[in-house]
N, C-alpha and C positions, 0 to 999 in steps of 0.2 A: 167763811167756811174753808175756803182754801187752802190759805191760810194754817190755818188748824192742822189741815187735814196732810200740807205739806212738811208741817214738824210731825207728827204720827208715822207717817210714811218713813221720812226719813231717821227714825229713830229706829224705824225697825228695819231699815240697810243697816243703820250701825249695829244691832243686834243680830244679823246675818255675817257681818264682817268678822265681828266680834268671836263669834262663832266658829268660823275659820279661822281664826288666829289663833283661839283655844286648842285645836287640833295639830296645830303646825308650831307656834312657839315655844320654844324650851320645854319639847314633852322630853319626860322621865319617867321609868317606870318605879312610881313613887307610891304607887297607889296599894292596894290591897290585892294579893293572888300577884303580885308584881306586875298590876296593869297602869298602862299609860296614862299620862296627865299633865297638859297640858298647861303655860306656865307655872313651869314646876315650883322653880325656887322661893316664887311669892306665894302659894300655895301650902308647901308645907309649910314656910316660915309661918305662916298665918293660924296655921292646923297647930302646929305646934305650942307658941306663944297661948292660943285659947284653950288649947287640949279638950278634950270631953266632959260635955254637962249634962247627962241623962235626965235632971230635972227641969233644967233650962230647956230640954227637948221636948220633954211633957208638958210643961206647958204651952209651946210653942203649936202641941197639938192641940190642947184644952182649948187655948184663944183663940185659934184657926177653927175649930167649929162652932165656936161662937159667933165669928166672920161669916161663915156661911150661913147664919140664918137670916140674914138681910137680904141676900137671894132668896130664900123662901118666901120674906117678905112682899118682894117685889112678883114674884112669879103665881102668889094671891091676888095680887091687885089686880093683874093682866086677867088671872081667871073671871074675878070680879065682874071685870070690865066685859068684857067677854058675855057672863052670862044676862048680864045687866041691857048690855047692846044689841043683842044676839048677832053681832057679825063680828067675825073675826079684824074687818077692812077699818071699825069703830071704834078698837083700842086704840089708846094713844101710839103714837109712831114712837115715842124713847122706848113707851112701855117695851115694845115687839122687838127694836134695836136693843135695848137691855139684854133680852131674851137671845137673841144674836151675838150679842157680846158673851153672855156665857156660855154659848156652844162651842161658839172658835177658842176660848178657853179650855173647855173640856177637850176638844179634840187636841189643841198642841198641849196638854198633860198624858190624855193616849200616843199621840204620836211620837213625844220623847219619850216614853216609855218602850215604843221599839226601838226608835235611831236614838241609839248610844254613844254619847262624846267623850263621857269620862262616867266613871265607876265612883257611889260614897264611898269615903274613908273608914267611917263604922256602922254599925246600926245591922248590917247583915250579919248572913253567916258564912262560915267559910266556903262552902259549896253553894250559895247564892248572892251573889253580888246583884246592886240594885241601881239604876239609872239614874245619876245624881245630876245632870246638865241639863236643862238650866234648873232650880230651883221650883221645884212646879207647886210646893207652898207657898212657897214666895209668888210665883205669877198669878195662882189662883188669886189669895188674897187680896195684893194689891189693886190687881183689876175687878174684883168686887168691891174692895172698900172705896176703890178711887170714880166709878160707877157709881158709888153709892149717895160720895159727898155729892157729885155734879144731880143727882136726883134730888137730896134734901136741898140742897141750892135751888132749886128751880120748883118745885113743890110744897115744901114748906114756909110759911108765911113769916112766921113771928120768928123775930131776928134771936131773941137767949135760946130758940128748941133749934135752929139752924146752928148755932151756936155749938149746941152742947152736942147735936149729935154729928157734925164734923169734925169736931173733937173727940170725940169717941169714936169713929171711925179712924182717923188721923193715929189714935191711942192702938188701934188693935193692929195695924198694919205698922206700926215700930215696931211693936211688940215681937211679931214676928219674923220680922223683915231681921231686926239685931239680936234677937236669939236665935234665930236659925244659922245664922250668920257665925255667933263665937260658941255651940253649945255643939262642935264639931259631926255634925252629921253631915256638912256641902263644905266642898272646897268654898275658896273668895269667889271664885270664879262665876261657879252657880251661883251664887246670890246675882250677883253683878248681869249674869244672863235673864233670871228670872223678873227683875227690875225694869232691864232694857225693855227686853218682850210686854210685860203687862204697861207699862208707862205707853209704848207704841201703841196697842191697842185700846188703850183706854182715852187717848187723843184721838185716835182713828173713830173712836163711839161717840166723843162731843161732838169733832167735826160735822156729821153726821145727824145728830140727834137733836144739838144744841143749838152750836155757833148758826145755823143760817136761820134760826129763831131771833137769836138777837140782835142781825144783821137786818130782819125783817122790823 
């Protein structure tokens, strides 16, 4: 568990580091309304090279809420459990960790949505620019689909249904992760931020929920 829990941890220094580096390396006001952004030159070069995919962004929304109904998924089961048991103390402990893991998800999507690092490239309008660092599609996602697999891993029995649905989880979080990525709506950066952060947490939730099961 420690173990686990010391790669977790320390991935999310690196996404705090990372973070300031964003803010402080080669900023240029490259961005939209002439605001700041943070390495700049690998940024645009990046923005430029993929230009803009308006469809490659719809989907990217489409399969993203597809993503999230595996949270609904799971946030049945807890109720399930719940009414089945009638104590809250009688859920499974991942179930409730789960549950935990998508809060602090939700909350660091509100909370970069106030602390602003860098502004998207498009998708606004001239008089509303929208908080693009880190990727909070990207974090969502990941840390639910990556949440997901570690649950069909450890709950599902027969090795082709573990199989197919880690693979389709696996499938929805590329999906997303490299279209949001070249269909210009996040600098490289946000992605790369949005990564760090849910990969962190989503090791912070095995450590936790998992590893001293299998240690046991």
């Amino acid at each position: 568990m420690k173990k686990h829990l010391g790669i977790g941890l320390g991935i999310l220094v690196l996404f705090l580091v990372f973070t300031v580096l964003v803010k402080t390396v080669d900023v240029q006001p490259i961005g939209r309304q002439g605001t700041d952004v943070g390495f700049a030159s690998i940024n645009e070069g990046f923005n430029k090279f993929f230009g803009e995919n308006e469809t490659v962004y719809k989907i990217t929304e489409a399969v993203g809420y597809i993503g999230l109904c595996a949270a609904g998924i799971f946030a049945v089961i807890g109720l399930l459990q719940l009414i089945k048991r009638k104590s809250l103390k009688k859920v499974d402990a991942d179930i409730l960790l789960l549950g935990g893991l998508y809060a602090v998800l939700l909350l660091c999507y509100i909370l970069f949505e106030k602390i602003v690092i860098n502004y998207r490239p498009v998708y606004g309008t001239e008089d509303a620019l929208e908080a693009s660092f880190p990727s909070t599609h990207t974090l969502m996602l990941l840390g639910i689909m990556a949440s997901t697999v570690m649950q069909v891993l450890y709950r599902v029995k027969k090795k082709g249904m573990r199989a197919f649905c880690s693979s389709l989880c696996s499938a929805i979080a590329l999906v997303v992760i490299i279209g949001r990525a070249v269909c210009g709506v996040h600098w490289f950066t946000d992605i790369i931020g949005g990564l760090l952060l849910a990969v962190s947490l989503s090791w912070i939730y095995y450590a936790v929920a998992f590893a001293a099961k299998k240690e046991e």
